[in-house]
C-alpha positions in Angstrom: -9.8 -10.4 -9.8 -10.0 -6.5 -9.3 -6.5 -4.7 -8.5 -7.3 -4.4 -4.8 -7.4 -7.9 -4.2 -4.5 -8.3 -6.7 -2.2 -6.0 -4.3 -3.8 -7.6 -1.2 -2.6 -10.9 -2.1 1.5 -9.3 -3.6 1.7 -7.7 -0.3 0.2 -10.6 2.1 2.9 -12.6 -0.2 6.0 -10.2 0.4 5.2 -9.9 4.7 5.0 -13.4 4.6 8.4 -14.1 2.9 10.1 -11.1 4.9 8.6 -13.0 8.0 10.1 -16.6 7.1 13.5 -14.2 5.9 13.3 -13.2 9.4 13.1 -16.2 11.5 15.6 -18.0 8.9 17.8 -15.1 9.7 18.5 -15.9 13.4 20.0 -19.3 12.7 21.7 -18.1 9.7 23.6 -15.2 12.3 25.0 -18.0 13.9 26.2 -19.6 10.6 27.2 -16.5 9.4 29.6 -16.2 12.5 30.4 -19.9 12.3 31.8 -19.5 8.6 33.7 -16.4 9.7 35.6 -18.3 12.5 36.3 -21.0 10.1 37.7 -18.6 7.4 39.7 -16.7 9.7 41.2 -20.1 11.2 42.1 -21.1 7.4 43.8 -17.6 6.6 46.2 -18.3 9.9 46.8 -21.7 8.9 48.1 -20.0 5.8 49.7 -17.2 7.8 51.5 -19.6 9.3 52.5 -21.8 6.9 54.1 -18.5 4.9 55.9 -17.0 8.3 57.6 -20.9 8.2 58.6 -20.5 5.0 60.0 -17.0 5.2 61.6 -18.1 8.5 63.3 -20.8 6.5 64.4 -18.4 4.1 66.2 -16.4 6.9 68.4 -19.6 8.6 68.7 -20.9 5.0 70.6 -17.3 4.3 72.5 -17.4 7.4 74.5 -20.9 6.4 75.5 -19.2 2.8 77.9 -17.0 2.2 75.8 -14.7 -0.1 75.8 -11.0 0.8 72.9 -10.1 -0.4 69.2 -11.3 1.0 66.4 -11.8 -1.0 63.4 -11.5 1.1 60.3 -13.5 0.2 57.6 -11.5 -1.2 53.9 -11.7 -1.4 51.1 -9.9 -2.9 48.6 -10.9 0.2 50.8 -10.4 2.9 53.2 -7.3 4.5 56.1 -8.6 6.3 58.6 -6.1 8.9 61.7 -7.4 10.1 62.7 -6.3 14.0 66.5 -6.3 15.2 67.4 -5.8 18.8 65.8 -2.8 20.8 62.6 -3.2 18.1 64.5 -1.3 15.8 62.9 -1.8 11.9 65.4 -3.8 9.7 62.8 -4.5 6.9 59.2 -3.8 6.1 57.1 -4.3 3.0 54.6 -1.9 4.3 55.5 0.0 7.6 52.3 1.4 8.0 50.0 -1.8 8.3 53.2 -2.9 10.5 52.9 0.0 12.7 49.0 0.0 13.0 49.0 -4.1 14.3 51.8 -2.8 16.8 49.4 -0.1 18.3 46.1 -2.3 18.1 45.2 -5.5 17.3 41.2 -5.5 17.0 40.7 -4.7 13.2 38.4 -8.2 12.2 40.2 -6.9 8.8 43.6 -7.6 9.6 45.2 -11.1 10.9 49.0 -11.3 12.3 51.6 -13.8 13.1 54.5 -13.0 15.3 57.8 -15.3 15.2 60.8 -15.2 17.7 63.8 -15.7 15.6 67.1 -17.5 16.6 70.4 -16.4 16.0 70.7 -15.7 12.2 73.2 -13.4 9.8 70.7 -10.8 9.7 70.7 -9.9 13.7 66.6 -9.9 13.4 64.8 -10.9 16.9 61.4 -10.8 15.6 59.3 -11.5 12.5 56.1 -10.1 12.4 53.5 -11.3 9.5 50.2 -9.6 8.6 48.0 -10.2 5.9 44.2 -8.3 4.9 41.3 -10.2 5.8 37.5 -9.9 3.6 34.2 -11.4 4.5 32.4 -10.1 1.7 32.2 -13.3 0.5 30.3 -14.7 3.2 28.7 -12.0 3.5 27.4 -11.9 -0.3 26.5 -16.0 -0.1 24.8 -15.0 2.8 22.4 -12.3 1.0 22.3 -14.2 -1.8 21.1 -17.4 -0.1 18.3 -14.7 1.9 17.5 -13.5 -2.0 16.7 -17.0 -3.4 15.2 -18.3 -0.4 12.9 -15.0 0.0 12.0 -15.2 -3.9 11.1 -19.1 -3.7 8.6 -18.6 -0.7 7.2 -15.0 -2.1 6.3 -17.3 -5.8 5.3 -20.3 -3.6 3.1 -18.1 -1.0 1.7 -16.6 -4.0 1.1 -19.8 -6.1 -0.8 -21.6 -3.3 -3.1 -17.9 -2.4 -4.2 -18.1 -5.8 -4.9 -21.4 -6.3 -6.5 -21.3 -2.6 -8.5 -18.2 -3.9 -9.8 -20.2 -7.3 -13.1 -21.6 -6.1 -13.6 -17.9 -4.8 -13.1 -16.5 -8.2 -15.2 -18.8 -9.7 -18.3 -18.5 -7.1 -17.6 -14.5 -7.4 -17.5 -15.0 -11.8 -20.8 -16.5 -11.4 -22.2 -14.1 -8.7 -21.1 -11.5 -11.4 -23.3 -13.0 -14.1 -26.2 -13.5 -11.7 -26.2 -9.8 -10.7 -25.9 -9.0 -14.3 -28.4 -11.4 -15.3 -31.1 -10.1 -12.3 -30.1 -6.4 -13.1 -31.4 -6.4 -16.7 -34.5 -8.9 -16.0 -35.6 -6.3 -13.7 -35.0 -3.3 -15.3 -37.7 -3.7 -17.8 -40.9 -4.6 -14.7 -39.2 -1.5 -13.4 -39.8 0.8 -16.1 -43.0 -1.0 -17.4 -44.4 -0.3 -13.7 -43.3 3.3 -13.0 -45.1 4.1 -16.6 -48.3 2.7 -15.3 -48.1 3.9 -12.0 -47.1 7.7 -13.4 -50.4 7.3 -15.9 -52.8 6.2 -13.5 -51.7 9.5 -11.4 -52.7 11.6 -14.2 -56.0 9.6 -14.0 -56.5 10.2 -9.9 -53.9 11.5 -7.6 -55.2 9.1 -4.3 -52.7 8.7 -1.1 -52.5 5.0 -2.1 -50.9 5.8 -5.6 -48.5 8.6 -3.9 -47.2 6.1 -1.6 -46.5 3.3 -4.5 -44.9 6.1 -6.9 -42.9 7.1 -3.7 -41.7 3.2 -3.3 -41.2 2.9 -7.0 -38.8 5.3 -6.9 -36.8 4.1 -3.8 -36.6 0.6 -5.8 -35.3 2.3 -8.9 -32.6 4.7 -6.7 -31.9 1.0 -5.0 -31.2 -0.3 -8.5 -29.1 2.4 -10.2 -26.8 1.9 -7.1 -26.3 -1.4 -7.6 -25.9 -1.4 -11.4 -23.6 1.4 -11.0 -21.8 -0.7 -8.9 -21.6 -3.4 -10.7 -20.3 -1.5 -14.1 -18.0 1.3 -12.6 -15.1 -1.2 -13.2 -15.2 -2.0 -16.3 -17.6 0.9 -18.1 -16.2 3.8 -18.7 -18.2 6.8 -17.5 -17.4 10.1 -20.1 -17.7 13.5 -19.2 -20.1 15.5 -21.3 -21.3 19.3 -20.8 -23.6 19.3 -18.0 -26.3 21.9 -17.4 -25.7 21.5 -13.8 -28.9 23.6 -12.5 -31.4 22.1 -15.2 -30.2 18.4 -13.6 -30.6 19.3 -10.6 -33.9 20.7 -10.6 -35.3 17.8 -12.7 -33.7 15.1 -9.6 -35.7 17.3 -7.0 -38.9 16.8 -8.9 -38.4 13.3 -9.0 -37.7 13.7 -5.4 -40.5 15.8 -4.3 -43.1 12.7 -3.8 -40.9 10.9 -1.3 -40.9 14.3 0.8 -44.5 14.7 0.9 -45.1 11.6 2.7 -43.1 12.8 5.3 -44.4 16.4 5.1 -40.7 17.7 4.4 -40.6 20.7 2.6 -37.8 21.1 -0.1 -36.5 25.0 -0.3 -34.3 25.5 -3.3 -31.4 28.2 -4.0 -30.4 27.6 -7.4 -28.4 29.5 -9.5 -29.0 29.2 -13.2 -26.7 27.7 -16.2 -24.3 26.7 -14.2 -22.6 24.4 -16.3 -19.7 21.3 -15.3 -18.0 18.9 -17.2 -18.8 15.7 -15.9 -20.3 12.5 -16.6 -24.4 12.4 -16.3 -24.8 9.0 -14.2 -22.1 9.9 -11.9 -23.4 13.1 -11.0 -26.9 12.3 -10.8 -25.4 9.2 -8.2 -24.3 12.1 -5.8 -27.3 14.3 -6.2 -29.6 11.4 -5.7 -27.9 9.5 -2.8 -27.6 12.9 -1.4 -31.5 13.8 -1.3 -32.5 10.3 -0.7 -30.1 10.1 2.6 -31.9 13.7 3.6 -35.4 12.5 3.4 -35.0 9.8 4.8 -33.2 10.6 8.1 -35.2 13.6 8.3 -38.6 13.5 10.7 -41.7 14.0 9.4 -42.6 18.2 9.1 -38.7 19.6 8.6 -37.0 21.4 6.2 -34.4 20.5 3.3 -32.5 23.4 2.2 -30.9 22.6 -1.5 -28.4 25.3 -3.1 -26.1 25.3 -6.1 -23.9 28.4 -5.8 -20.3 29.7 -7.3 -17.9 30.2 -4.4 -14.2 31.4 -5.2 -14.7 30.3 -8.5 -15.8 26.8 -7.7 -19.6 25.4 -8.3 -20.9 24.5 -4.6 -23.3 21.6 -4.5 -25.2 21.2 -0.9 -28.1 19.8 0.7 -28.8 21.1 4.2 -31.2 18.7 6.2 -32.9 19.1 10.2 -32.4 15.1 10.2 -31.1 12.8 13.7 -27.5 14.2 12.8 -24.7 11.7 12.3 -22.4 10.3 14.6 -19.2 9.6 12.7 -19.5 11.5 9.4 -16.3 9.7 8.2 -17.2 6.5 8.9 -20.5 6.5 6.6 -18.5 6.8 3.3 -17.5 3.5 4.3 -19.2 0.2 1.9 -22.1 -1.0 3.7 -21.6 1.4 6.9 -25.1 2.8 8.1 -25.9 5.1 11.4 -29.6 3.4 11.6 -30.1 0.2 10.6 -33.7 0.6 11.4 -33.9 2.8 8.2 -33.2 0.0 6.2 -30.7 0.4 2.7 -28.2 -1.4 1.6 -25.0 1.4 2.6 -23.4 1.8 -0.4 -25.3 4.9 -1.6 -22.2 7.2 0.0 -19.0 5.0 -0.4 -20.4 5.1 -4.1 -20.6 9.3 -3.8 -17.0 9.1 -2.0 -15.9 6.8 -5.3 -17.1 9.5 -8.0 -16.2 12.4 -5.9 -12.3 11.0 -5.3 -12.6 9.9 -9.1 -13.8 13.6 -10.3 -11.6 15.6 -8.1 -14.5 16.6 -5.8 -14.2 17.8 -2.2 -16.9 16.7 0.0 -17.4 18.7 3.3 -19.6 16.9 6.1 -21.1 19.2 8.8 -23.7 17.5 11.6 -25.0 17.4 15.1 -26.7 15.0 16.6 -30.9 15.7 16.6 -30.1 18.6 14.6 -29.6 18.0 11.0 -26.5 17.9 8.5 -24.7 19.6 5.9 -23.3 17.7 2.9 -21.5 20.4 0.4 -19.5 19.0 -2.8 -17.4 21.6 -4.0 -16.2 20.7 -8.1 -12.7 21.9 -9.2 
């Protein structure tokens, strides 16, 4: 499986766990909010249950003849002790006292206020307050949304695969088929453009220009196709190109299929200009690139091919008189064509965009419609 498909079927896997996250997430507010009510209710159950006991402390004091009182302390809860006029006789911490007295909506906080009877200690008022968390819940809560996320993003991703198993097989063996095809027809190929190059030494007839012309279309057809079949697992080299000398040799190969149409080829091309890059690859743009002109160009126009240095960059174009193109983003696209009519597979450009992404190439696309069109590759 290639790594698009790989990272097609991670992130399909992730959106869909976020999505069951999601909708499990609206019940699980309301259990959320359930549990808190519950916990709260359980801390003033304790609450209470400590304000008894500290209120039995107080009477117990008040039928002894001790002087001194021992107030009950606690590590999880402040306690403050009123008198008459709500004048402070005791507090463990005044502050938290002071902030309940003012306001009583922090969710943090939970209080318990007891009217006293008479007792030794002349208090009128016990007031109780104890700190509140919900982290816990809180914490179950994400941990619960972690688990359940994890199981459904390993099960959605389990089943996509094994779902995507026949796929992977009926792709291996469409692999070895295209293999299998490519090098069965690679030798006919060459055998037949030998014979058809030595019987145009013999007699250069119309007939044999148009074959030659069609052998050549099949082998540009092929050398797409094996290209892109191998660019994922060969790996292409750079070597030390003689840029001009390659060029000129592709427009020689190049010339026959514009003479049937009666295009004439004009070249501008500097000489030894030299570029580090590998030979297939850059014979795939300068081929694609010439084959595209010619043959969205009308019979009688003009093909203008330069190489040039510009700001220190080798400049690479092909200026055509062609029926223009509409979208000129849209044809680096796989299998995207402006004419169907003209026939070709579409994958002559989205193979150019490939190497030229892959080489740190800019293309620039210039066009009008019934016009012509300008494809320049500028090389870093």
């Amino acid at each position: 499986m290639i790594e698009k498909d790989k990272q097609y079927i991670y992130t399909l896997a992730f959106f869909y766990s976020m999505l069951v996250v999601l909708i499990v997430s609206i019940p699980a507010y309301f259990y959320i909010s359930v549990e808190q009510k519950s916990y709260k209710e359980v801390q003033m159950q304790e609450l209470q249950h400590y304000a008894y006991s500290v209120e039995k402390s107080i009477y117990n004091f008040s039928q002894t003849n001790k002087h001194i009182f021992h107030f009950p302390r606690s590590l999880f809860y402040n306690s403050c002790l009123y008198g008459t006029n709500a004048q402070l006789l005791f507090a463990t911490d005044e502050t938290v006292c002071k902030k309940i007295l003012k306001t009583n909506t922090d969710e943090n906080l939970i209080s318990k206020k007891v009217l006293l009877t008479l007792n030794r200690l002349q208090a009128k008022e016990l007031l109780l307050v104890k700190s509140i968390s919900y982290k816990n819940i809180y914490t179950k809560a994400l941990l619960t949304a972690f688990f359940l996320g994890a199981v459904i993003f390993f099960m959605t991703l389990f089943f996509i695969k094994i779902s995507m198993r026949p796929l992977e097989k009926a792709n291996r063996y469409l692999n070895i088929f295209f293999n299998d095809a490519m090098h069965e027809l690679k030798t006919p190929l060459g055998v037949m453009q030998l014979n058809l190059e030595f019987l145009r030494e013999k007699e250069d007839s119309k007939v044999l220009r148009r074959l030659f012309t069609s052998m050549q279309s099949m082998i540009l057809i092929y050398e797409d196709i094996e290209y892109h079949i191998k660019h994922t697992h060969v790996e292409y080299k750079a070597e030390h190109l003689d840029f001009s000398h390659l060029l000129a040799n592709r427009i020689e190969v190049f010339l026959d299929l514009a003479k049937v149409k009666n295009i004439s080829i004009e070249e501008d091309i500097e000489e030894y200009m030299f570029l580090d890059m590998n030979r297939i690859e850059l014979q795939r743009v300068i081929d694609n690139t010439l084959s595209n002109a010619i043959k969205y160009s009308p019979k009688e126009t003009k093909i203008l091919i330069r190489l040039y240095t510009e700001e220190k960059h080798t400049v690479f174009s092909v200026q055509d008189e062609g029926v223009g193109i509409k979208d000129t983003q849209k044809i680096f696209e796989r299998y995207a064509r402006e004419d169907v009519i003209q026939g070709g597979f579409g994958i002559g450009l989205s193979i150019v965009k490939y190497i030229c992404d892959k080489n740190g190439i800019e293309i620039l696309v210039t066009s009008k419609l019934s016009q012509g069109s300008l494809f320049s590759y500028k090389f870093a």
